[in-house]
C-alpha positions in Angstrom: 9.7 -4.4 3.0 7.1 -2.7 4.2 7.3 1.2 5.2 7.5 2.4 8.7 4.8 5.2 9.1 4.4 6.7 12.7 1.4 8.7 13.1 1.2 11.3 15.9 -2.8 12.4 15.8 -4.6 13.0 19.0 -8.0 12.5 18.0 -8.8 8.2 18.5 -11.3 8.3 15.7 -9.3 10.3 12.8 -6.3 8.0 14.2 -8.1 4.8 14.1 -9.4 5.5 10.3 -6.1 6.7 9.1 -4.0 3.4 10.6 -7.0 1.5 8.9 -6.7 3.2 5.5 -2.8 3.0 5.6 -2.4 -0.6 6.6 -4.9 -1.8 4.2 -1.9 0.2 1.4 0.7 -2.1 3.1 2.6 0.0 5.3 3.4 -0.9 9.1 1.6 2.1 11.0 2.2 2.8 14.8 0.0 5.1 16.8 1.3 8.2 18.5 -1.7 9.5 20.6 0.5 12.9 21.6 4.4 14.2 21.4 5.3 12.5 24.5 4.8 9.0 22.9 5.8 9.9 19.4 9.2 11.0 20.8 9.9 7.8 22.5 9.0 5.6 19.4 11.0 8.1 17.1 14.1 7.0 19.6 13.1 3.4 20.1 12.1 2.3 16.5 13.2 2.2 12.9 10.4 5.2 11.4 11.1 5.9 7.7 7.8 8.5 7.7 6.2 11.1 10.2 2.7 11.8 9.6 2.0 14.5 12.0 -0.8 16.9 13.6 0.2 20.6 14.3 -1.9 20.7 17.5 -1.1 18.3 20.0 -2.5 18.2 23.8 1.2 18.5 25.3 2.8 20.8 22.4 3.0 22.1 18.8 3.8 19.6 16.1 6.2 22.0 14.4 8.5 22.5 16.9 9.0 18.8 17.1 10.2 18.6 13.4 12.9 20.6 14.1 14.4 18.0 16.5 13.1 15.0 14.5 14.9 16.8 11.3 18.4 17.2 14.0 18.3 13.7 14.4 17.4 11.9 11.6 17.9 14.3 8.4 16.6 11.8 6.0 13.6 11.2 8.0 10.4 12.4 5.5 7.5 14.1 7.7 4.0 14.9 6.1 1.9 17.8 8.7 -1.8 17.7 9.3 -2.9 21.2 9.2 -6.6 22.4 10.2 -8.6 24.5 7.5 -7.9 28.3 7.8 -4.3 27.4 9.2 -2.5 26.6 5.5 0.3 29.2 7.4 1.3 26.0 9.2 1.4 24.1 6.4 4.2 27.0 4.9 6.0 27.0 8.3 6.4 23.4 8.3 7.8 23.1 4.8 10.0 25.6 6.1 11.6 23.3 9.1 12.4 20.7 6.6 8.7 18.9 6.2 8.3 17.4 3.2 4.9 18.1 2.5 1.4 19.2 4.2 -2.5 17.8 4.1 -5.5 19.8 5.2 -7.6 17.8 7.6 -10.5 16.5 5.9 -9.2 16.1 2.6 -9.5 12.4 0.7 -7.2 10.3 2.0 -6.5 9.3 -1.8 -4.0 12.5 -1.0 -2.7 10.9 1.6 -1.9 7.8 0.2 -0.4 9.8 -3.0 2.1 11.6 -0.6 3.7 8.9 1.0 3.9 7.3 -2.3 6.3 10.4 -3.2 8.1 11.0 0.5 8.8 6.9 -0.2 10.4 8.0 -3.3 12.4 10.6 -1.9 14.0 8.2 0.8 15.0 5.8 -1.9 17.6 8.3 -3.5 18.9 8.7 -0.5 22.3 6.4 0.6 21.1 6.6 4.6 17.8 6.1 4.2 15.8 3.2 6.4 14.1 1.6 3.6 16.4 -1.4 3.2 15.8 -2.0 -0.8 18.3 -4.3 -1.3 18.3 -6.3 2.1 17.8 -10.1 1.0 17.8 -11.2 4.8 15.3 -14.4 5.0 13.0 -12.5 2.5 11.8 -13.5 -1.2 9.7 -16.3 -0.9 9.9 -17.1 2.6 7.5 -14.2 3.3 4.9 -16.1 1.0 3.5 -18.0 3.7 2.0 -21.2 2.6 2.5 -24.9 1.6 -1.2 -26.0 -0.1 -1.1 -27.2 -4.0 -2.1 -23.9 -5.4 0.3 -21.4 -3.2 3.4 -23.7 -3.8 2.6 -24.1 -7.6 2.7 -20.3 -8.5 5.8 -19.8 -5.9 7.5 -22.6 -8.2 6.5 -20.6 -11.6 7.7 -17.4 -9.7 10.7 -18.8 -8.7 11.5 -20.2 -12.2 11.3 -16.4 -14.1 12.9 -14.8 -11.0 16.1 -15.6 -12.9 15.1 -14.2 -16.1 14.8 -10.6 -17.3 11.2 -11.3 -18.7 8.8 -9.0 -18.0 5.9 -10.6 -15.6 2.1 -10.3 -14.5 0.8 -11.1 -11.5 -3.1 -11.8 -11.6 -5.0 -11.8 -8.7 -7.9 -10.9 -6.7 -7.5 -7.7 -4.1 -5.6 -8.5 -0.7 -4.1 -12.3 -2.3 -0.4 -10.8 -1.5 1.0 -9.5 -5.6 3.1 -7.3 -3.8 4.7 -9.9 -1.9 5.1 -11.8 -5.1 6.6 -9.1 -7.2 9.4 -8.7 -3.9 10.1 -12.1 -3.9 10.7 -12.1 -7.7 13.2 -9.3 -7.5 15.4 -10.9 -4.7 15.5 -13.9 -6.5 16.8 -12.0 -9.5 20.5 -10.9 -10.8 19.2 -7.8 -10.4 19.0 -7.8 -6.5 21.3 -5.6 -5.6 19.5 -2.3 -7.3 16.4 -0.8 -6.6 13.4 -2.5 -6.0 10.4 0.4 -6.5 6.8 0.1 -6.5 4.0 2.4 -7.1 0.0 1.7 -6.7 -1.8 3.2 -10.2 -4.9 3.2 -8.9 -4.1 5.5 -6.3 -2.9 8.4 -7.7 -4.0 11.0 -10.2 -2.6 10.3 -13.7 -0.7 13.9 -13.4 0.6 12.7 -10.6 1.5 9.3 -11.3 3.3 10.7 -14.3 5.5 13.2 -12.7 6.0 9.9 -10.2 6.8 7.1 -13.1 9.2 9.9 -15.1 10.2 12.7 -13.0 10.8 16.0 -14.3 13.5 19.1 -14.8 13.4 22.1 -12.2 11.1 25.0 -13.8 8.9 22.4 -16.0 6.2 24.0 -14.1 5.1 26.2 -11.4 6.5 24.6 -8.2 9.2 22.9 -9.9 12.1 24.0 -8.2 14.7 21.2 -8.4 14.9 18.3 -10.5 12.9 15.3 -9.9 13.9 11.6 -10.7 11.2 9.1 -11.4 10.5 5.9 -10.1 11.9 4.4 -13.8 15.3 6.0 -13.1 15.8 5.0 -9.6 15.0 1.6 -10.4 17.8 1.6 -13.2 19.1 -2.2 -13.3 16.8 -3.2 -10.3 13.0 -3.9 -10.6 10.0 -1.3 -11.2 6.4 -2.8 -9.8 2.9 -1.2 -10.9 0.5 -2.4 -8.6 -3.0 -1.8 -10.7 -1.8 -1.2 -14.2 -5.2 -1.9 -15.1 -6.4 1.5 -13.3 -4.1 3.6 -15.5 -4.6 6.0 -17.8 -4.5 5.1 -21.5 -2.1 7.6 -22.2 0.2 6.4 -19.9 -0.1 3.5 -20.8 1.3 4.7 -24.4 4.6 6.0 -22.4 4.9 2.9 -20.7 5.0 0.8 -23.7 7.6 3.1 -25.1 10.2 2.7 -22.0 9.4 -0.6 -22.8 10.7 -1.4 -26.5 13.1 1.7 -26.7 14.5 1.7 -23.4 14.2 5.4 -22.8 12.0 8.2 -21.7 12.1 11.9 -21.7 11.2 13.9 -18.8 9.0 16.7 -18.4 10.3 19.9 -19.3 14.0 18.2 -20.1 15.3 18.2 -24.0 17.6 14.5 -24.1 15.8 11.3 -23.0 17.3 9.3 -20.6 18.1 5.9 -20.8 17.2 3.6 -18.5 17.3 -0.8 -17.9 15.1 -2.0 -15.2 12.6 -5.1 -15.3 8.9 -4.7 -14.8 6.6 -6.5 -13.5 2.7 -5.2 -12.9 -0.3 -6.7 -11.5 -3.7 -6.4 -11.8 -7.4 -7.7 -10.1 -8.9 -6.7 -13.6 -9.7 -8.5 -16.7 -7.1 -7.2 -19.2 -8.9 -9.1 -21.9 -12.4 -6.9 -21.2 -10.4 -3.9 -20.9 -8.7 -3.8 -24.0 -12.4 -4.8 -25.7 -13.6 -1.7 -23.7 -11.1 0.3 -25.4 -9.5 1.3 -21.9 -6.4 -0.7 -21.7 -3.8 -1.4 -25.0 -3.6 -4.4 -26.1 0.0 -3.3 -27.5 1.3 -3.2 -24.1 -0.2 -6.3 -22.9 1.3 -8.2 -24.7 4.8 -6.6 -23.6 4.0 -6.3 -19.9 2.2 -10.3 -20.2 5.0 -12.8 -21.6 4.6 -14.6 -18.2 2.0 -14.4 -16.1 1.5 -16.0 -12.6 -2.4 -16.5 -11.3 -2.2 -15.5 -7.3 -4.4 -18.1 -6.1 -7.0 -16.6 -4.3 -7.7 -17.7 0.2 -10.5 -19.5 -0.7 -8.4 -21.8 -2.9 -6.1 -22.9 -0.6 -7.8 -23.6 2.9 -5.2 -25.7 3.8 -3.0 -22.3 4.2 -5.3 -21.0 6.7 -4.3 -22.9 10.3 0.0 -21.3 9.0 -1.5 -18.1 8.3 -2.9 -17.6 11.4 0.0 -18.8 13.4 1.9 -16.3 11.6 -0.1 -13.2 11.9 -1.1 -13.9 16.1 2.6 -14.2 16.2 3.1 -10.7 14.2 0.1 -8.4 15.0 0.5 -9.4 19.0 4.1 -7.7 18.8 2.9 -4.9 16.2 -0.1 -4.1 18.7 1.9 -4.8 22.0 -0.2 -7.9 23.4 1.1 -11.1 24.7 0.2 -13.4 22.3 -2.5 -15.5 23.2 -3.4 -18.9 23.0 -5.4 -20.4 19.6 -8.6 -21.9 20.0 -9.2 -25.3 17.6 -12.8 -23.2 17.5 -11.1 -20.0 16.2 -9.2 -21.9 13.6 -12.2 -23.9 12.5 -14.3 -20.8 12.0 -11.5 -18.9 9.8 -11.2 -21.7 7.8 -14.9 -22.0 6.7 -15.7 -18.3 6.3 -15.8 -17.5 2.5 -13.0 -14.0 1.9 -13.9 -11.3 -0.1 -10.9 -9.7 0.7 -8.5 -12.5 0.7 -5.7 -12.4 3.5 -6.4 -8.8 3.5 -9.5 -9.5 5.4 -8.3 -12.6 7.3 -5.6 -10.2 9.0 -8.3 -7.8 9.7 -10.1 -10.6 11.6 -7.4 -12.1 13.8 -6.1 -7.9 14.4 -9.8 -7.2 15.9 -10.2 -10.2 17.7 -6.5 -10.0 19.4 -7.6 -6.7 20.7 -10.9 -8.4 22.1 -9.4 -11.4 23.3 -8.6 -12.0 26.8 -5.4 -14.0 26.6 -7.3 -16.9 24.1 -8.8 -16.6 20.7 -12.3 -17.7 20.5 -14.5 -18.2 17.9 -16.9 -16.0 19.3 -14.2 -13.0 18.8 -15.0 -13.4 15.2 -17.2 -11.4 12.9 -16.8 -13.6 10.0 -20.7 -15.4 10.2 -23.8 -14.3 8.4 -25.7 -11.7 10.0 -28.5 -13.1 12.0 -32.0 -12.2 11.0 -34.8 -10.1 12.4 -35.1 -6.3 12.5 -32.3 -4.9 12.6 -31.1 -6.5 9.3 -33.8 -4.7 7.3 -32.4 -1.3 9.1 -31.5 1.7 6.8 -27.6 1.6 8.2 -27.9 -2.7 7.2 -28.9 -2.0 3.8 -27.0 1.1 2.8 -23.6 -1.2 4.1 -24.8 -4.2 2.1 -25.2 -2.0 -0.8 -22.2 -0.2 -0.5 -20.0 -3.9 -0.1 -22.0 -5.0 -3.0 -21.0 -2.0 -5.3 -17.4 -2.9 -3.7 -17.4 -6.1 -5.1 -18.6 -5.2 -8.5 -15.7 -2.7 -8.5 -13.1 -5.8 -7.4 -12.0 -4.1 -4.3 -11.2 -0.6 -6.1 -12.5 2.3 -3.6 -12.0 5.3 -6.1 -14.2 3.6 -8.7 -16.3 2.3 -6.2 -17.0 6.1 -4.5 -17.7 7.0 -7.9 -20.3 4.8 -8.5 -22.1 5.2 -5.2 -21.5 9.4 -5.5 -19.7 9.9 -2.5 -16.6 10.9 -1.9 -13.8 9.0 -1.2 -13.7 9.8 2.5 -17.3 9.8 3.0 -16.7 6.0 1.3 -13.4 5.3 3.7 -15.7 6.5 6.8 -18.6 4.4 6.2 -16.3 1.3 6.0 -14.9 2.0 9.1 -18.4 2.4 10.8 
């Protein structure tokens, strides 16, 4: 299931960009605008994650982790801190925070510290991530009943009940993730662990310290031991989202849990043992990487004795009319709006616009034009039609966005390669797809 980050920033732009950035990782984000609301929602909802400014219009951000800490002890809390206050940052660690970010840095930090505070609440017995709740999940969150949906749901559901590695293949936003869930709950394995980490998203230090854990004193900073995501998934399921992002080295460590079953952790001296499944996924072509010398073709064959092609939205058309039942229904409640009634119109024009982004970008559609809408969905609520032409297409902003969604493309949907190749920075890239 999705993670529950509340985010208490008091600033409507950085807020907006963050819950943009955040949703588009798959987490459930609601907005806290100052200490007020944030208290009521920490009381009134299931939160597994603070994200949390230090200065607040109606009071100090640290003084409400103590009393978030007194009442939910598990509950993992990440503090914004302003530049020249890193003192804040100390102070919050101190009150039970379990981590800080300096305003302005790349959100790929972000991103790379939920990843760990999600880690943390999975080794711990109270925590409000349900991993092993099979409740009307698996494949009933798959939503879809067209020829090309239904046949890789049937392939899925065949090697659910298998211990065979899989590979999900798919372009950005087609719902792997949802797949790789689905798979696990179907599994023998269903009652342990179901982790999953994004590669692309994290440094490869990082991500190895995240995949293996380490021993207290393996470096400065190390103070306690850490477990890795391949020991807490012991006899569940471990998913790499990306494996076609990560490093080559890693990938040699990968392979070796793989055929020997074991690892050892950084600065330990025994290896341990674990038994979990994998299954990865991937929106690049394995087959090119491994010619380009940047994937092993060792380990794809291990990870790729079954592999499942996600079909992509513009294959299955027929899916689009459920889909957007479903997500009015869910994003009116997530954004607290009556939900309206569906134009024929609205439906029509959703189901003739070509995705790039795949449901990704149909949820971002119907999410905008809820928010517009006046108690009815209308086509023209919709941004999903060519632009129209005459001056203001040949406009520097026009053609530096076109560019920059054309270098997206190239890079399938991948924002770090894609900020590389442009020379900007992450944010800077994050920021101008928000304008």
């Amino acid at each position: 299931m999705p993670t529950h980050l509340l985010l208490v920033e008091d600033n409507e732009l950085e807020r907006g960009l963050y819950t943009r950035i955040l949703v588009s990782e798959g987490h459930k984000v609601t907005q806290a605008e100052n200490l007020t609301a944030a208290k009521k929602i920490a009381d009134e909802q299931e939160i597994d994650i603070v994200i949390l400014d230090v200065n607040l219009p109606d009071g100090n951000g640290l003084d409400f982790i103590t009393s978030l800490k007194r009442s939910r002890p598990n509950l993992e809390i990440i503090v914004f801190t302003s530049r020249g206050s890193i003192d804040d940052g100390v102070k919050s660690i101190k009150l039970g925070a379990s981590d800080y970010m300096v305003k302005g840095d790349s959100p790929i930090k972000l991103i790379a510290m939920i990843e760990q505070a999600k880690n943390a609440l999975l080794s711990k017995p109270s925590s409000s991530i349900r991993v092993n709740e099979q409740v009307s999940k698996g494949f009933d969150t798959i939503i879809g009943k067209s020829e090309a949906i239904e046949k890789a749901k049937d392939m899925a559901r065949k090697v659910a009940v298998t211990n065979a590695s899989v590979l999900l293949l798919g372009q950005t936003g087609v719902g792997k993730d949802l797949f790789a869930e689905a798979i696990h709950l179907a599994s023998p394995r269903h009652d342990a662990n179901f982790v999953a980490i994004n590669c692309s998203a994290i440094s490869k230090e990082i991500l190895e310290s995240e995949l293996f854990g380490y021993k207290a004193g393996a470096f400065t900073g190390a103070q306690k031991d850490k477990k890795g995501l391949f020991e807490i998934a012991h006899k569940g399921t471990i998913f790499l989202d990306e494996i076609g992002e990560m490093n080559v080295e890693l990938q040699a460590r990968i392979l070796r849990v793989l055929q020997n079953g074991s690892f050892i952790k950084l600065g330990d001296t025994k290896a341990t043992t674990v038994d979990c499944r994998l299954i990865a996924a991937t929106n690049v072509d394995l087959q090119k990487a491994i010619v380009k010398g940047v994937f092993r073709e060792d380990l794809f064959y291990r990870i790729s004795s079954f592999t499942i092609k996600i079909p992509s939205l513009n294959d299955r058309e027929d899916d689009i009319s459920l889909l957007v039942e479903h997500f009015v229904e869910t994003l009116s409640k997530k954004l607290g709006l009556p939900k309206p009634k569906i134009s024929h119109g609205f439906v029509k024009l959703l189901q003739s616009h070509h995705y790039k982004g795949n449901v990704r970008e149909l949820i971002n559609h119907i999410e905008r034009a809820l928010i517009l809408g006046n108690g009815e969905l209308l086509p023209e609520l919709l941004e999903v039609s060519l632009p129209k032409k005459g001056s203001a297409v040949n406009s520097l902003e026009r053609i530096e966005l076109a560019h920059i969604k054309e270098v997206l493309e190239q890079c399938q949907g991948n924002k770090r390669k894609t900020a590389r190749k442009l020379g900007i920075s992450i944010a800077t890239l994050y920021r101008k797809l928000e304008e």
